[in-house]
C-alpha positions in Angstrom: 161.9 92.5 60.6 160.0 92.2 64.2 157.3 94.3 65.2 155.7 95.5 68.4 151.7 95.9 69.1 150.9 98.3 71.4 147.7 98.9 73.2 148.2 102.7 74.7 146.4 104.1 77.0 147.0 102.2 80.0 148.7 103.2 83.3 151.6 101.9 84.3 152.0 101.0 88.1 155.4 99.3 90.2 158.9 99.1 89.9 161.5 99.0 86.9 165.4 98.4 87.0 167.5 100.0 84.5 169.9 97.7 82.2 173.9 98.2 82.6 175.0 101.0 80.7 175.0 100.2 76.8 177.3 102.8 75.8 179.6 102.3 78.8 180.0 98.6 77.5 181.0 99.0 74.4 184.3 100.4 75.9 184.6 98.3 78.2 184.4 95.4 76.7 187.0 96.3 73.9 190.1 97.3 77.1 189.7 93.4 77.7 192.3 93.2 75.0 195.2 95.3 76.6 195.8 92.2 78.8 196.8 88.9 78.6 195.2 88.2 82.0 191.4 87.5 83.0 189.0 90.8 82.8 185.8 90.1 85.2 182.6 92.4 84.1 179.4 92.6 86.0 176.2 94.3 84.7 176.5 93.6 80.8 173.5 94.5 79.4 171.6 91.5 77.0 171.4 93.8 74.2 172.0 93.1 70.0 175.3 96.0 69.4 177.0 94.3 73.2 175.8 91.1 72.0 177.7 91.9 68.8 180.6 92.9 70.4 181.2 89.6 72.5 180.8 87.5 69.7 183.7 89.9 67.8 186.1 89.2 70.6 185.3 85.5 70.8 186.5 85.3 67.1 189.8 87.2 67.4 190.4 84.3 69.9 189.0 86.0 73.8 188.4 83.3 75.9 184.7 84.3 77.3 182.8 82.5 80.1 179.6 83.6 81.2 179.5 83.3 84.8 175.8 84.7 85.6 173.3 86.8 84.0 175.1 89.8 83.1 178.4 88.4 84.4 181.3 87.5 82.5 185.3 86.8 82.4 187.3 87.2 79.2 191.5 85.8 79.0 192.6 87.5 75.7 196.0 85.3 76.2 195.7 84.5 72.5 194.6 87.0 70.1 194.2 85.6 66.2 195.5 89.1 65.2 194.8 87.1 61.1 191.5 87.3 61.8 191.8 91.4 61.4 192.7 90.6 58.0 189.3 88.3 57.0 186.2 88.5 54.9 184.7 88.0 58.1 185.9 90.5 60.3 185.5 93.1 57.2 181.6 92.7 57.2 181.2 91.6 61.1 182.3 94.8 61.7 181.0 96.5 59.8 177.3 96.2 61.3 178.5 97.9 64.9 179.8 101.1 65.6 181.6 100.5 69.2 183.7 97.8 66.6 186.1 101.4 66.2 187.1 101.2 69.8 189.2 97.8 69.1 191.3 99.7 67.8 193.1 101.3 70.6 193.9 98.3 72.4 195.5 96.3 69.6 197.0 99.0 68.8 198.7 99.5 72.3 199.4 95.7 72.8 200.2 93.8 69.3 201.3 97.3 67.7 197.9 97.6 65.0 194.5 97.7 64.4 192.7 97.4 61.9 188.9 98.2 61.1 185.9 98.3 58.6 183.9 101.3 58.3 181.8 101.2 61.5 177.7 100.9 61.0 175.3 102.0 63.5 172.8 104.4 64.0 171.5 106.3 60.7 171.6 109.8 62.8 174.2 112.1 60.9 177.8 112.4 60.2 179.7 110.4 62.8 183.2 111.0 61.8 186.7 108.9 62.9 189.2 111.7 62.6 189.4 112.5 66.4 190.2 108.6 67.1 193.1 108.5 64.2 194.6 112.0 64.6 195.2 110.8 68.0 196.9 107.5 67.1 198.7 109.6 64.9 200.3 111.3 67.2 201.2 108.6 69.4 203.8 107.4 66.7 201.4 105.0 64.4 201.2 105.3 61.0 197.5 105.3 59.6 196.4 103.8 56.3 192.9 103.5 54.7 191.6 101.6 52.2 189.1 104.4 49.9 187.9 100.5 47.9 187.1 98.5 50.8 186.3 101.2 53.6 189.2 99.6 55.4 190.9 101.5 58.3 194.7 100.4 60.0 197.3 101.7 62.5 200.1 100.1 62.6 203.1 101.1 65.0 206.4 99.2 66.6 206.7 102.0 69.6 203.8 104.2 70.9 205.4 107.0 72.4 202.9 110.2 74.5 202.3 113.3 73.4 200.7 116.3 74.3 197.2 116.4 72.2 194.2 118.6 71.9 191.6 117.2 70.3 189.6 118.4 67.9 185.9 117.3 69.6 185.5 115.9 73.2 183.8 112.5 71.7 183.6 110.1 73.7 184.3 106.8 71.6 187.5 108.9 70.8 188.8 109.8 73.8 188.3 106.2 74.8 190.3 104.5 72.0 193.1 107.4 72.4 193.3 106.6 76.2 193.5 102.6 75.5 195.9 103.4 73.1 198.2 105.6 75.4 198.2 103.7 78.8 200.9 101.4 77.2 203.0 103.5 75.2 206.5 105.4 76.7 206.5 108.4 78.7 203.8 110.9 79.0 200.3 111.7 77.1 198.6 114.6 77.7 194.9 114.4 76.0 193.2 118.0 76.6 189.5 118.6 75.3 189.0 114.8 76.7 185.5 113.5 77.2 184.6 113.3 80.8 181.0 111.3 80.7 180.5 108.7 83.0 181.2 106.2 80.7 184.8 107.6 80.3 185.0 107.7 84.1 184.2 104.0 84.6 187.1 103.2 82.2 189.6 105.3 83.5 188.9 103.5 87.0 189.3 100.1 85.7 192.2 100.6 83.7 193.4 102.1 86.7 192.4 98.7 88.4 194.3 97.0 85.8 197.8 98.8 86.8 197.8 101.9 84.3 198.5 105.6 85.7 195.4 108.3 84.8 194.9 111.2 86.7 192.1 114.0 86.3 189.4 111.6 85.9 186.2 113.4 85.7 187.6 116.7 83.9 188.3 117.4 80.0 192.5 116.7 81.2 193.7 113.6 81.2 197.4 112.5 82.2 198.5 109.2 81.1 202.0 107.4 82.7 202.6 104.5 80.0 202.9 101.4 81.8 204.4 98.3 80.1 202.3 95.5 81.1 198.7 95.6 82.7 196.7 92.5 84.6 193.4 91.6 84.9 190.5 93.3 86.8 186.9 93.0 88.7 184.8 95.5 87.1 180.8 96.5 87.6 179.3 98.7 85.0 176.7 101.7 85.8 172.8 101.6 85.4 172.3 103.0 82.1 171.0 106.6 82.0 169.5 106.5 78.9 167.2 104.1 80.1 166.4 105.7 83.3 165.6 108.9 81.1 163.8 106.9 78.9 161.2 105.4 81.7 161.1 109.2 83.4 159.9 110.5 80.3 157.6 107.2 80.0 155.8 107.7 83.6 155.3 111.4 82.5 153.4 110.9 79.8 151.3 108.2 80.7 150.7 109.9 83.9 151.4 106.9 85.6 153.6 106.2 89.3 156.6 104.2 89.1 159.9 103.8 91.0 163.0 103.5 89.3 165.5 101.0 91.3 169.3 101.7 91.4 170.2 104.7 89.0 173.2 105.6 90.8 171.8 109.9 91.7 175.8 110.6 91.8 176.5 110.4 87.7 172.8 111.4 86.5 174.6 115.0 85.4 172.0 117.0 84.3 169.3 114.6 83.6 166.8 115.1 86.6 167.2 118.9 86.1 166.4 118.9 82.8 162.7 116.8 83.2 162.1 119.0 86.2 162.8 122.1 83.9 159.7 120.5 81.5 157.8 120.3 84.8 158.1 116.5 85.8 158.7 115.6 89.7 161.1 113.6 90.3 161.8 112.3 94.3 165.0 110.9 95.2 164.1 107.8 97.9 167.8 106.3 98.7 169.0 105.7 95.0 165.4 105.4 93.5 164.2 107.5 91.6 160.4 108.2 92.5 157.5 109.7 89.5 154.3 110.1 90.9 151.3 110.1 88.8 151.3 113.2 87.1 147.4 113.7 86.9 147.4 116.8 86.8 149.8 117.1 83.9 153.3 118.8 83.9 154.4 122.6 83.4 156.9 123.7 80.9 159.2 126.1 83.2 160.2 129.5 81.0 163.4 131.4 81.2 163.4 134.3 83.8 162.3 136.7 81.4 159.6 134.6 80.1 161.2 133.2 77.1 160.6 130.0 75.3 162.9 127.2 76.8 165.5 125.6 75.1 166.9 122.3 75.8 169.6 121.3 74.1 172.3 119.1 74.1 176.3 119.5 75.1 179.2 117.6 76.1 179.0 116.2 79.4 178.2 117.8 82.1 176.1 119.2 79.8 172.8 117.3 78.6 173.5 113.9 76.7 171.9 114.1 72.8 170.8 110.6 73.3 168.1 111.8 75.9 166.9 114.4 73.6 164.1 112.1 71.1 162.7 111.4 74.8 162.3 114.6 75.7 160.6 115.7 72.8 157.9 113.1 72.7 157.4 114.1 76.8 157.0 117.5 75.9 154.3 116.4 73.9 151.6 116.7 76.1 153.0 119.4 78.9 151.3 122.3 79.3 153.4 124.8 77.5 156.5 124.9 74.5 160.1 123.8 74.2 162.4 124.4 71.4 164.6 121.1 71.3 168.0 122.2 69.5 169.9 119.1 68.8 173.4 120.2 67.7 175.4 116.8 67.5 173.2 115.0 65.1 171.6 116.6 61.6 169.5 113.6 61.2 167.7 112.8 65.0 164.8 115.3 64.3 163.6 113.4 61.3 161.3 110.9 63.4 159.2 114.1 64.5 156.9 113.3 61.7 155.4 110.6 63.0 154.9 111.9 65.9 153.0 114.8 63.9 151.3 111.9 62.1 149.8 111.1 65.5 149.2 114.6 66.5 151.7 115.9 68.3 152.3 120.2 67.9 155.7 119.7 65.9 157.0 122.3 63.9 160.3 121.0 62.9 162.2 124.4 62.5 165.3 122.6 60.1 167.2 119.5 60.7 168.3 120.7 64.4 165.9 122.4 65.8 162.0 121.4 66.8 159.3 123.2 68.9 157.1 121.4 70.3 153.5 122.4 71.6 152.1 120.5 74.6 148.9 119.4 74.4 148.5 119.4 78.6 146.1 116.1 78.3 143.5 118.1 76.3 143.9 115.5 73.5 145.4 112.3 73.2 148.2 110.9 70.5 146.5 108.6 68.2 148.0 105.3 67.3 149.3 105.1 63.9 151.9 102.4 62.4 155.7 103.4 62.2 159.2 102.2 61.9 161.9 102.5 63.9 164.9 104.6 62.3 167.2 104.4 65.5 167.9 102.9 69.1 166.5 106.5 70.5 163.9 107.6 68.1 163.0 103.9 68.2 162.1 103.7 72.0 160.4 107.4 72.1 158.1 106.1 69.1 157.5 103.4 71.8 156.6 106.1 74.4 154.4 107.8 72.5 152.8 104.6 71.2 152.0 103.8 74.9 150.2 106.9 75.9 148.0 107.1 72.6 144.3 106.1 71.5 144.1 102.8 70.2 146.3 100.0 69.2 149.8 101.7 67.2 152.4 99.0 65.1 156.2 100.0 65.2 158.4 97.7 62.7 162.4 97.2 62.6 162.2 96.8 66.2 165.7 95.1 66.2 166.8 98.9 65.8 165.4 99.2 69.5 166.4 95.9 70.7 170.0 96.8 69.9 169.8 99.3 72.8 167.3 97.8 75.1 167.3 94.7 77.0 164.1 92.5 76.3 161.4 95.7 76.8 158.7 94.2 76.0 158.6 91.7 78.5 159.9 94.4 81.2 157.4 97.0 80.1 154.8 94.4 80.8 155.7 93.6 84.2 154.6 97.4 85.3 151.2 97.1 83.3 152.5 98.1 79.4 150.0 96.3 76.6 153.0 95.1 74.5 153.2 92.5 72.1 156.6 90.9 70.1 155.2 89.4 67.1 
């Protein structure tokens, strides 16, 4: 289990450039399969779950080449479909959630896919019936293995359909879409996702000869095609991580210039650290943070309410932003309720936090209002684990803005999200050590 070392207290000063977007990879990656022809992907993030992933494809028989840093071509022109059915593949994975969106594309091309239970993040219920229900109604018949956790779909025909789903998730409306650009006629999928992510791969398997329309709203129309080629595709600066070194700037009042977020699909993000009273300049695609040394005012509703911030499907605010914005709201000058609806167990890392303390009172497993502390006092370093890729990183945060030297364990948690952050924290200034 590795372990960071962190020194807080120091400013941070310069220039940072988010990673490619993890969560956009992980689909990504897994359309390679619905062609027989060579994929070209720019921007992978060096992260463990993408890591993960490549190494997953590479053993169902994907030719990979890495071509740069970040750059790489994959030939699926011979799939070991056998592998689906080894000890290996059952306990590979197993130990990555994204593994679920294989599924779609074997499904479309070789007629099934199979799957262990996916792992992941310990955040709550993440359930699969969105992704099956709709594979279901594409024709395949669905089977599941209660003793092994074992998922397949298995079908000679996909034909489209007209389907609302049941939740706009994301993973699922990718692994219905992959699914559905190859099977006969028309499918309808209403209550879609519409995040960036899902954008991105509706544009490249658009690029690879299948027919989507209403890219960018919750209703997507899908012409089955028979065949599709191969690609050039460039993957999106991962908001996450932008969010994640806005909130980090605000709290340890320090200047730094985002490079290359890509303004045009940050949603609601910038409006939703303004609303907790962070200034945010926009210098060509940059994002600017001055030095907030003054500190950063909470804005209140209208009538002078308490704010809520709270996440909802895209264009509303993205749940995985929320851990950050909690531990920024830690020491602005008024309080935020933080109402995290997706996830019943996200909250639970407030206690540290309150260990080191921060004004938490965690109102039940959704819902925590926090109490700035406006600069008056400072965090204190403590020692902590990391539970999640999110909670993980705003431990990290806070760690960097308190008194004294703080120890975070299971770091591998944060590494599965973030591309080598140690070493990029300390190029802007950050006291981090990887022991």
């Amino acid at each position: 289990m590795g372990t960071f070392k962190i020194e807080g207290g120091h400013k941070l000063q310069g220039s940072i450039r988010p990673q490619g977007a993890k969560n956009e990879a992980l689909q990504i990656l897994c359309s390679v399969l619905l062609t027989a022809e060579e994929v070209t992907i720019h921007n992978i993030p060096d992260i463990i779950d993408v890591n993960k992933l490549i190494s997953l494809l590479e053993d169902l028989g994907v030719k990979i080449q890495k071509k740069a840093k970040g750059s790489y071509t994959f030939k699926a022109d011979d799939v070991n479909l056998d592998y689906l059915q080894t000890p290996q593949y059952k306990e590979d994975g197993k130990g990555l959630r994204g593994s679920i969106m294989l599924v779609g594309p074997l499904l479309a091309r070789f007629g099934k896919g199979y799957i262990p239970k996916p792992g992941g993040d310990k955040i709550g219920r993440r359930r699969l019936d969105t992704h099956f229900e709709g594979f279901i109604k594409l024709g395949a018949q669905f089977r599941y293995n209660q003793e092994e956790h074992f998922y397949g779909v298995e079908a000679s025909k996909l034909k489209g359909a007209y389907m609302l789903l049941d939740e706009a998730s994301v993973t699922g409306t990718a692994n219905i879409l992959m699914a559905a650009v190859m099977a006969e006629g028309i499918t309808t999928i209403y209550n879609a996702a519409c995040e960036p992510y899902l954008q991105q791969l509706c544009t490249l398997l658009n690029k690879m000869g299948a027919k989507i329309s209403g890219i960018g709203s919750n209703l997507l129309t899908v012409e089955g095609v028979e065949t599709l080629h191969g690609a050039i595709h460039t993957m999106l600066p991962d908001m996450i991580e932008i969010g994640s070194w806005v909130g980090m700037a605000a709290i340890t009042q320090s200047e730094l210039t985002i490079k290359d977020v890509n303004w045009n699909m940050l949603g609601q993000i910038p409006a939703v650290f303004r609303k907790l009273g962070i200034t945010m300049e926009q210098k060509g695609d940059d994002i600017f943070i001055p030095a907030h040394t003054d500190g950063y005012a909470v804005q209140n509703y209208i009538d002078g309410s308490i704010l809520t911030i709270s996440d909802a499907p895209w264009p509303g605010m993205t749940p995985d932003l929320l851990s950050i914005l909690l531990v920024t709201a830690t020491q602005a000058r008024g309080e935020v309720l933080i109402h995290q609806k997706m996830f019943e167990s996200r909250l639970f890392f407030v206690d540290k936090l309150i260990d080191m303390g921060a004004k938490i009172i965690l109102c039940d497993p959704h819902r925590a209002t926090v109490m700035g502390h406006d600069f008056k006092s400072s965090l204190k370093a403590t020692t902590m684990v990391s539970p999640d890729i999110r909670a993980g990183v705003s431990l990290l945060i806070a760690a960097l803005s308190a008194k004294g030297t703080s120890t975070i364990h299971n770091i591998e948690q944060i590494d599965r999200g973030y591309e080598h952050i140690d070493e990029r924290l300390r190029s802007i200034g950050a006291h981090i050590v990887r022991l």
